[in-house]
C-alpha positions as CSV (number, residue, x, y, z in Angstrom):
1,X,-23.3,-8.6,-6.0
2,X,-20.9,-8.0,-8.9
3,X,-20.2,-11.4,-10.6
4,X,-18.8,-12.5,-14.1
5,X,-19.9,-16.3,-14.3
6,X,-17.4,-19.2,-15.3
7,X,-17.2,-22.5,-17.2
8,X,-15.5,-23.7,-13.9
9,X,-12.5,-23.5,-11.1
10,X,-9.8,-23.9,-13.2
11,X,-6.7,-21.5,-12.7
12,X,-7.7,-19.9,-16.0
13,X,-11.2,-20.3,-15.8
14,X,-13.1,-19.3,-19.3
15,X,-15.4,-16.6,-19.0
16,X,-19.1,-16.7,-20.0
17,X,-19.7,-14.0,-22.6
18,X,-22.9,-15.5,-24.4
19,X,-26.1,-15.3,-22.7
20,X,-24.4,-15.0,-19.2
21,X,-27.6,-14.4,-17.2
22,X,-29.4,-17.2,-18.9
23,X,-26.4,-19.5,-18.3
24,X,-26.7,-18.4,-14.2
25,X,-30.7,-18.9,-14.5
26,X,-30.2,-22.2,-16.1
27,X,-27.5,-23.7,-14.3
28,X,-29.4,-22.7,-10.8
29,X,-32.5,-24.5,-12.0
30,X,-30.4,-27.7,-12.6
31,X,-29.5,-27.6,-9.0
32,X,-25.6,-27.0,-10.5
33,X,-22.8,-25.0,-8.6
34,X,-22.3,-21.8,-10.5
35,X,-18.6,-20.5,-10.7
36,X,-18.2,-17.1,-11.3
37,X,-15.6,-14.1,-10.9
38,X,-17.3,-12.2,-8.1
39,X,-16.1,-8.9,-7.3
40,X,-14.8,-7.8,-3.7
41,X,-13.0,-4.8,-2.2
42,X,-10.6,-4.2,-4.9
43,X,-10.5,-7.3,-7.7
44,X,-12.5,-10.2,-8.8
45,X,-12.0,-13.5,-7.1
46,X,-12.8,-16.7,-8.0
47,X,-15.7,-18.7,-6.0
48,X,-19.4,-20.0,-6.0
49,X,-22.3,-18.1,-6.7
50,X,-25.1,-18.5,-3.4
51,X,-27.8,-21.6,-3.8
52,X,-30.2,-19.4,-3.1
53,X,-30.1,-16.7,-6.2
54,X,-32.4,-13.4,-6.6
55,X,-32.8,-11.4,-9.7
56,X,-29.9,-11.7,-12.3
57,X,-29.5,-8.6,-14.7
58,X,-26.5,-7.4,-16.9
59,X,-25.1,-4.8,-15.7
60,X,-25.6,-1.8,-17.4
61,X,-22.1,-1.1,-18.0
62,X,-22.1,2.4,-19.7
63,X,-23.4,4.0,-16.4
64,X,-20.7,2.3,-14.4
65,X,-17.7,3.3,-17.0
66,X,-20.0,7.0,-16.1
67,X,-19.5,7.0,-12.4
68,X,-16.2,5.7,-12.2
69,X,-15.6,8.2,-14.7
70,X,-16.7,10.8,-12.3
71,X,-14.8,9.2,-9.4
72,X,-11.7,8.6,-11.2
73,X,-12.1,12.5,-12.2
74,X,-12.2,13.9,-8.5
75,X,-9.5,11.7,-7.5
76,X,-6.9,13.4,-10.2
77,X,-8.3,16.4,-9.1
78,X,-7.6,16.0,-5.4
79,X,-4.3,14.1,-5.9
80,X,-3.2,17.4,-8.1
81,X,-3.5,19.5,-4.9
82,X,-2.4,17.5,-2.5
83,X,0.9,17.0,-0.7
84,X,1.1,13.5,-2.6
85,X,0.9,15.3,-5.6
86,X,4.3,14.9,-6.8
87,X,4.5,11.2,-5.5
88,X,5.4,8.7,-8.6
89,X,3.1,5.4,-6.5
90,X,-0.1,8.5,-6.0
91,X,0.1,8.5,-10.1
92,X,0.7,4.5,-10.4
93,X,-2.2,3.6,-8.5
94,X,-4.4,6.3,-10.4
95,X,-3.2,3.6,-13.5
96,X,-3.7,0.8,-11.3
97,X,-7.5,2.2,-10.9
98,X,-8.3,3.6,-14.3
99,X,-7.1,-0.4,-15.1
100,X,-9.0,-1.8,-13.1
101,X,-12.3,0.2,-14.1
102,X,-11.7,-0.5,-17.7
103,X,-11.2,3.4,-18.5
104,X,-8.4,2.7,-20.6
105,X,-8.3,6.2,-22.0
106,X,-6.2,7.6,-19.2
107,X,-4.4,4.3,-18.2
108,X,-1.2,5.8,-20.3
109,X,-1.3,9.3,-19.2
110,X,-1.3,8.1,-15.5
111,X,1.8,5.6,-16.4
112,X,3.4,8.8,-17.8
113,X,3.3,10.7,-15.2
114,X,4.6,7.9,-12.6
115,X,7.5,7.5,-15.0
116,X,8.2,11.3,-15.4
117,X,8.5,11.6,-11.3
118,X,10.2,8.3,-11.2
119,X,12.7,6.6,-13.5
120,X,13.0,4.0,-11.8
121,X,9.3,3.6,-10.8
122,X,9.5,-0.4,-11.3
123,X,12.0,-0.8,-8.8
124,X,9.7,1.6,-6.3
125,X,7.0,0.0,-6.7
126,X,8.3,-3.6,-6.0
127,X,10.2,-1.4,-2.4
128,X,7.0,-0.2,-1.7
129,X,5.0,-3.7,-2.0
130,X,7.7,-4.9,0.3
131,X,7.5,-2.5,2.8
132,X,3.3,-3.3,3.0
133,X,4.2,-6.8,3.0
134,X,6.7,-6.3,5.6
135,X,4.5,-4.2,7.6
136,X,1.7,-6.7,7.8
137,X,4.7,-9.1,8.7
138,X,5.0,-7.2,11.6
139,X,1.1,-6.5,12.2
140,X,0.2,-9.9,12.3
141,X,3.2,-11.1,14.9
142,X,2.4,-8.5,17.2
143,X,-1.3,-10.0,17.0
144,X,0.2,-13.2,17.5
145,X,-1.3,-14.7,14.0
146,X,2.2,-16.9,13.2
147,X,0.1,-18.8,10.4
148,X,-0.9,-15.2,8.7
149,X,2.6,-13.8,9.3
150,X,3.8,-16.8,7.8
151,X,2.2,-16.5,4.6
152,X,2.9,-12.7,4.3
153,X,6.9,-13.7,4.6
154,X,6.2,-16.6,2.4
155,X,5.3,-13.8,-0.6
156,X,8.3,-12.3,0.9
157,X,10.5,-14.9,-0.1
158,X,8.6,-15.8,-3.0
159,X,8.6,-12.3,-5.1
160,X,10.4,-9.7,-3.6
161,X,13.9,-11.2,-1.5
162,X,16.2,-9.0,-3.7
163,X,14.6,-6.1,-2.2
164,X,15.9,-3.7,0.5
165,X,12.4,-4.4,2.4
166,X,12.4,-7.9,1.6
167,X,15.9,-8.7,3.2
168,X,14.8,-6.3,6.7
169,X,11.6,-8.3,6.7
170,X,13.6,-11.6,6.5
171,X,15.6,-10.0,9.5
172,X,13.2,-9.2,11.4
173,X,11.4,-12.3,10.8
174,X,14.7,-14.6,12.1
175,X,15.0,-12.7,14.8
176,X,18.1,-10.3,13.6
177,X,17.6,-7.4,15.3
178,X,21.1,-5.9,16.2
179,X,21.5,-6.5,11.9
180,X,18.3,-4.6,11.8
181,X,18.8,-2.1,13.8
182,X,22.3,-0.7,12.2
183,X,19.6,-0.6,8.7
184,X,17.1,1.3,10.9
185,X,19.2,3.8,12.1
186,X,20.2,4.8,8.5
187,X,16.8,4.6,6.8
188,X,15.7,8.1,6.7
189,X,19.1,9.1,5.0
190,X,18.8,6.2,2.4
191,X,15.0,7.4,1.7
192,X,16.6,11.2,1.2
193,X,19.2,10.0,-0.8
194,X,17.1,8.0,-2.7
195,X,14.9,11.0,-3.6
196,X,17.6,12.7,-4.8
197,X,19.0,10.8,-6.8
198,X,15.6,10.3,-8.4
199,X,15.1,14.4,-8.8
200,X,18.5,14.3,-10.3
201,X,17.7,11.6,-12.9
202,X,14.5,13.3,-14.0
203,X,16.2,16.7,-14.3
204,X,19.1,14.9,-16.1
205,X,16.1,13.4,-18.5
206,X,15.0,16.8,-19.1
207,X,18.3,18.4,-20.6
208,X,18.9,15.2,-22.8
209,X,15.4,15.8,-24.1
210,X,16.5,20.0,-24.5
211,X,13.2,20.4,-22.7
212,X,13.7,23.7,-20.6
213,X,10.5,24.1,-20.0
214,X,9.8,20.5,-18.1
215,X,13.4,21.4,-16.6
216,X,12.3,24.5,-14.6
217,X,9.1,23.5,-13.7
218,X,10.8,20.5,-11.7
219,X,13.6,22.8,-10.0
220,X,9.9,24.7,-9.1
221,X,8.1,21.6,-7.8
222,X,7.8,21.1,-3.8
223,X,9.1,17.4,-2.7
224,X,6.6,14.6,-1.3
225,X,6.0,15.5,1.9
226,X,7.6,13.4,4.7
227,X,6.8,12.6,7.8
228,X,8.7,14.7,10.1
229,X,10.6,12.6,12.8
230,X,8.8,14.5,15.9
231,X,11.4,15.7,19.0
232,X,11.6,13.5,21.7
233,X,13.0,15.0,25.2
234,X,13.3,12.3,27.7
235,X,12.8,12.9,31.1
236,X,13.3,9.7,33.0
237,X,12.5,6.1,33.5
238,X,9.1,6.6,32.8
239,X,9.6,7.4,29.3
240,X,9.4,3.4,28.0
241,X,5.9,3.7,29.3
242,X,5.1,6.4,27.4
243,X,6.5,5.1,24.4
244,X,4.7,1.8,24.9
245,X,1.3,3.5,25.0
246,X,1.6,6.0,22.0
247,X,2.7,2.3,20.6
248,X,-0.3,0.6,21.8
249,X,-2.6,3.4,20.9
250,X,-1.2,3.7,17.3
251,X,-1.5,0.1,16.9
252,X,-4.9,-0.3,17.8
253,X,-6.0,2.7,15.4
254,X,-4.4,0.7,12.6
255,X,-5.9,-2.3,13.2
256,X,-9.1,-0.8,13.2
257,X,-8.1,0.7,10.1
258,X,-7.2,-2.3,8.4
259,X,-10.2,-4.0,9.1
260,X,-12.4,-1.3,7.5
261,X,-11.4,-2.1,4.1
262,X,-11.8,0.7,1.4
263,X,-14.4,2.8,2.7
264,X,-14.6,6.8,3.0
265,X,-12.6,7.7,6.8
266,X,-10.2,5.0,6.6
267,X,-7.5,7.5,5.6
268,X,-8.5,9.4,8.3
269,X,-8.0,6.3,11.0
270,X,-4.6,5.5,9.6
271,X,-3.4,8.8,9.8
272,X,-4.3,9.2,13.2
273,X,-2.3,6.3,13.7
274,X,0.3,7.4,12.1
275,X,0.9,10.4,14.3
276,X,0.7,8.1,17.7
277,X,3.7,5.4,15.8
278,X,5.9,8.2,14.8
279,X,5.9,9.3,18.1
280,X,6.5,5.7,19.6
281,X,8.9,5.7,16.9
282,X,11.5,8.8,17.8
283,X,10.6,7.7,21.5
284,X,12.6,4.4,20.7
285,X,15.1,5.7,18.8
286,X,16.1,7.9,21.9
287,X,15.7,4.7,24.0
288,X,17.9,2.7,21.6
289,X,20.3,6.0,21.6
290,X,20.8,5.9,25.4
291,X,21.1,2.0,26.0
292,X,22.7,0.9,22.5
293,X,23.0,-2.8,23.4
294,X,18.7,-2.9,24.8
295,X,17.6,-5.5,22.2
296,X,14.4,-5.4,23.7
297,X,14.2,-1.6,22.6
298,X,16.2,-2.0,19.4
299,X,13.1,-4.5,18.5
300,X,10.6,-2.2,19.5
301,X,11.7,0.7,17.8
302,X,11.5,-1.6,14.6
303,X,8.5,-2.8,15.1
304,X,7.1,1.1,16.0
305,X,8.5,2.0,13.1
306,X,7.8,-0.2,10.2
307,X,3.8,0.0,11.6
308,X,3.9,4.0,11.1
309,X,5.7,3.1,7.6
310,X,1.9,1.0,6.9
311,X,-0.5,3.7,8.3
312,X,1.4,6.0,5.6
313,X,1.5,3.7,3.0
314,X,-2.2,2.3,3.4
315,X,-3.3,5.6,2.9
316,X,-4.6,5.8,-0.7
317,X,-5.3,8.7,-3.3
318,X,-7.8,5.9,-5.0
C-alpha cells in the first residue's frame, strides 16, 4: 500500500511531511485512526489506514521517479507509432501521467504537443469527459443501477451541460429520443467537420508563425484513425435479433472491461467490444432507416452507439 498520512479528514487535509513513518507508528500504538492519502488505480484518495498495520517504510522515491521513468518512456514510444499518434487527448493524457508521476520534466513538452494537434484542445477535452460520462450514463441504465446513473448525470449537470455531450446525455436521460436521434444521425459528419476545422486551424497557425517546415509536415501527417462504420445488408425480420446479440455481446465485453481497472489486456477487451457495438450500431441505424418513427429502435441505436463511443474512448495510450 501506497499511502501519504494526514493531520485529518478535512477537505484540504495537511500532509505529514516530518517524520511520516514515525507519525503512523506512533499514532497506531495510541490505538488512534490514521488518515492518510492512499493511493488506488489512478489518484490518491482520502481514507483510514487498516487497524491492523505491518511494516511502514519511506518509499524510496528515486527508484519509482526510475520506473515510471521507463514506463512513461515506452509509452511515447508506442503512442509515436501508433494509429493514435496524431490524436491531441493520446498527448494530453501522456501530461496527465507524467503529472501525476511527478516527472515534471516532460509535463510541458506533452501539453505542447496536445496544443499543436489541437487548438482548441480545452474544449476537446471537456467533449471527451462528456462523452465517458455520458457513456457510463448509458452503461449503468442498461444495468439498471438508477442510483449510479444518477450520480454520473448529476456531474453532468454539474460541470459539463454547455457541452454537445452534456446536452445528448440530458436527452437521453429524459427520455428525448426522437430529439436524439435527429443529433445521432448527424454525428459522424459533425466529428469530420470538426477535424477539419481543427487541421485547418493548425495549418493556419503554421503560416502566421512563417513555419514551412511544421506546415508541410502536417499536410504529410495521416488523420486519427476512425472507426469505420461497418456495411450492414439487411435481409429480413430476423435482423433485430442479430443486432440485439452483437449488442448484448459487446456489452458484456465492456463490462468486463470496465471492471478490470488499469491492468495489461484491458485495451484488448474493450476493443473487442468495440467491434461487436459498431456492428450493433450500423445494424440500428439501418433499422431506424427503414422504420423512421420505431422509437424503440431509435433508442437502441443510441444506446449501441454511445457504448462503442466508451470501448474507444476507455482505451488508453497510458
Amino acid at each position: 500500500m501506497y499511502a501519504v498520512p494526514v493531520m485529518d479528514d478535512s477537505k484540504d487535509p495537511q500532509v505529514v511531511d516530518q517524520d511520516p513513518v514515525g507519525y503512523i507508528k506512533t499514532k497506531n500504538q495510541a490505538g488512534s485512526k490514521i488518515w492518510a492519502l492512499i493511493k488506488g488505480r489512478k489518484d490518491f484518495i482520502l481514507g483510514q489506514l487498516p487497524d491492523t498495520i505491518g511494516d511502514v517504510e519511506l518509499v524510496d522515491q528515486k527508484a519509482v521517479v526510475a520506473a515510471n521513468t521507463s514506463d512513461f518512456q515506452q509509452k511515447v514510444a508506442a503512442l509515436r507509432n501508433s494509429a493514435r499518434a496524431n490524436d491531441a487527448l493520446a498527448w494530453y493524457d501522456g501530461a496527465k501521467f507524467a503529472y501525476r508521476n511527478r516527472l515534471d520534466d516532460h509535463v510541458t513538452e506533452m501539453l505542447d504537443r496536445a496544443l499543436d494537434l489541437d487548438p482548441e484542445l480545452v474544449k476537446t477535452v471537456r467533449e471527451d469527459k462528456a462523452a465517458k460520462l455520458y457513456a457510463n450514463l448509458v452503461f449503468h441504465l442498461q444495468n439498471n443501477n438508477q442510483k449510479q446513473a444518477d450520480a454520473y448525470m448529476s456531474i453532468i449537470k454539474r460541470k459539463f451541460a454547455d457541452t454537445d455531450q452534456g446536452k445528448q446525455a440530458k436527452l437521453f436521460y429524459e427520455g428525448k429520443t426522437q430529439e436524439l436521434t435527429a443529433i445521432a444521425m448527424q454525428e459522424d459528419q459533425r466529428r469530420k467537420d470538426e477535424a477539419q476545422k481543427r487541421l485547418l486551424a493548425r495549418k493556419e497557425k503554421a503560416k502566421q508563425a512563417g513555419d514551412e517546415e511544421k506546415l508541410k509536415a502536417i499536410e504529410q501527417e495521416k488523420p486519427v484513425e476512425e472507426p469505420a462504420e461497418e456495411e450492414v445488408v439487411l435481409t429480413g425480420s430476423a435482423d433485430e435479433q442479430a443486432a440485439e446479440k452483437a449488442y448484448n455481446d459487446g456489452y458484456a465485453l465492456y463490462a468486463k472491461a470496465n471492471d478490470m481497472g488499469p491492468v495489461a489486456g484491458r485495451n484488448a477487451v474493450y476493443q473487442q467490444a468495440a467491434k461487436f457495438l459498431e456492428k450493433a450500431g450500423a445494424m440500428y441505424r439501418k433499422l431506424v432507416e427503414k422504420s423512421p418513427t420505431d422509437t424503440n429502435l431509435q433508442a437502441k441505436m443510441i444506446k449501441a452507439n454511445q457504448m462503442k463511443f466508451g470501448a474507444h474512448k476507455n482505451q488508453t495510450a497510458f
